[in-house]
Legacy VTK file of the C-alpha trace (Angstrom):
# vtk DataFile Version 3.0
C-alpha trace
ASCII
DATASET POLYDATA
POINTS 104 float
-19.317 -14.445 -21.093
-21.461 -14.603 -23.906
-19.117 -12.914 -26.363
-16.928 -15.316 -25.315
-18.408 -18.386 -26.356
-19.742 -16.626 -29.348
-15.982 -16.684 -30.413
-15.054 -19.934 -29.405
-17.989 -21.301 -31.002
-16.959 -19.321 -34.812
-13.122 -20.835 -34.206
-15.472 -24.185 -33.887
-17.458 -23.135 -37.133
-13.922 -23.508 -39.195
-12.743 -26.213 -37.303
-16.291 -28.054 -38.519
-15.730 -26.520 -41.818
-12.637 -27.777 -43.154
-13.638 -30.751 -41.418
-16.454 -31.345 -43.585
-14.153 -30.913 -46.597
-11.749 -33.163 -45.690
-14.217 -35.658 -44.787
-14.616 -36.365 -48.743
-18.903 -37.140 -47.957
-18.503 -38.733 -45.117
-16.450 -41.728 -46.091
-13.372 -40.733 -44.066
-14.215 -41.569 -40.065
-11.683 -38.974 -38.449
-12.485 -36.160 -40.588
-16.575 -37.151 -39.702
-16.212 -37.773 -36.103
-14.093 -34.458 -35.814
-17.383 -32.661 -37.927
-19.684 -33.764 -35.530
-18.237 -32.816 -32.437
-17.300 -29.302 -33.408
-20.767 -29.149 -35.261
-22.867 -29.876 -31.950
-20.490 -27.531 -29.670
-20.436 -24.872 -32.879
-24.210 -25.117 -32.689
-24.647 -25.221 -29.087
-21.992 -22.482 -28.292
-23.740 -19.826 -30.541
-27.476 -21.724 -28.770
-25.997 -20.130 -25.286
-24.882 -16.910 -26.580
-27.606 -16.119 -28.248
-29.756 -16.326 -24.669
-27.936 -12.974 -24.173
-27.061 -11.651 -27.585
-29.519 -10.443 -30.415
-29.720 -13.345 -32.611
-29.075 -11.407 -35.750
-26.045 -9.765 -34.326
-24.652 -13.412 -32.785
-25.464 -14.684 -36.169
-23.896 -12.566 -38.269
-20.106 -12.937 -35.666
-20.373 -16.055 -36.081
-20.490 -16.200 -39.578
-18.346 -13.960 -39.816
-15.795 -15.563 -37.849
-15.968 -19.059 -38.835
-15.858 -17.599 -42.347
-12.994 -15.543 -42.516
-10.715 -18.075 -40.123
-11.891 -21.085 -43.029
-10.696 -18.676 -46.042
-7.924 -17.656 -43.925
-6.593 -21.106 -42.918
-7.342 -22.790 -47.199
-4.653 -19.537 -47.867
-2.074 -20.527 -45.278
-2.326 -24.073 -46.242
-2.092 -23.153 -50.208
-6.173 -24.793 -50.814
-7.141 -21.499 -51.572
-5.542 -18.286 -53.844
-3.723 -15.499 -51.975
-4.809 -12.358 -53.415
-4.803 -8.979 -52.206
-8.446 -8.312 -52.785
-9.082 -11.873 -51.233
-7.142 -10.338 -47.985
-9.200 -6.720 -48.546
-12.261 -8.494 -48.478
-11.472 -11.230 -45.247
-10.283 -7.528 -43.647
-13.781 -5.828 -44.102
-15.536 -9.391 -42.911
-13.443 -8.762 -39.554
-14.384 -5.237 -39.909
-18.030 -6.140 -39.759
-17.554 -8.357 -36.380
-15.892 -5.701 -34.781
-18.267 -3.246 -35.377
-21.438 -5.470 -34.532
-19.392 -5.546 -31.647
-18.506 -2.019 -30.873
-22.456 -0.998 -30.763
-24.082 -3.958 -29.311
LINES 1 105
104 0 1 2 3 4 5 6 7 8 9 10 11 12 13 14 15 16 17 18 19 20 21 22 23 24 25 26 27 28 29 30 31 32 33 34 35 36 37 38 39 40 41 42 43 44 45 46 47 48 49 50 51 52 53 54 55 56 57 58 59 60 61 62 63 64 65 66 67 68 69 70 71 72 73 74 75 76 77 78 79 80 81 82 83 84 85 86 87 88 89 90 91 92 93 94 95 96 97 98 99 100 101 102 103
């Protein structure tokens, strides 16, 4: 269950991410109110998995995670550069959840 809501709460570190960008400081409400929501159940997600999971290794997923879906989502919607080595290095990110993972 834990890995689980370790996930959910990474997908919830992008959403909170792009959030805070298009939130231009604060001074667009949506944008804000959508930033704290997924914030506090980002934060409280990764709080609960983290009663079962080493906090280094529950850390470092959902970094990892919420990183690589934030890159991953400015590509698709043409914010960010599509480059090969952009997509090598998002690959090995993924890599480095899995394995974290795989020997937990």
């Amino acid at each position: 269950m834990s890995w689980i809501v370790l996930v959910f709460s990474g997908v919830l570190e992008a959403v909170w991410a792009v959030a805070l960008g298009r939130s231009e400081g604060f001074s667009r409400p949506v944008p804000t109110v959508v930033f704290v929501v997924a914030l506090l159940m980002s934060m409280g997600g990764l709080a609960f998995a983290m009663r079962d999971l080493p906090t280094g290794t529950a850390y470092a997923v959902w970094v990892g995670i919420g990183a690589t879906i934030t890159v991953a989502w400015g590509m698709v919607t043409g914010t960010e550069p599509v480059t090969l080595l952009r997509v090598v290095f998002l690959a090995m990110i993924v890599g480095g959840v899995v394995g974290l993972k795989a020997v937990h």
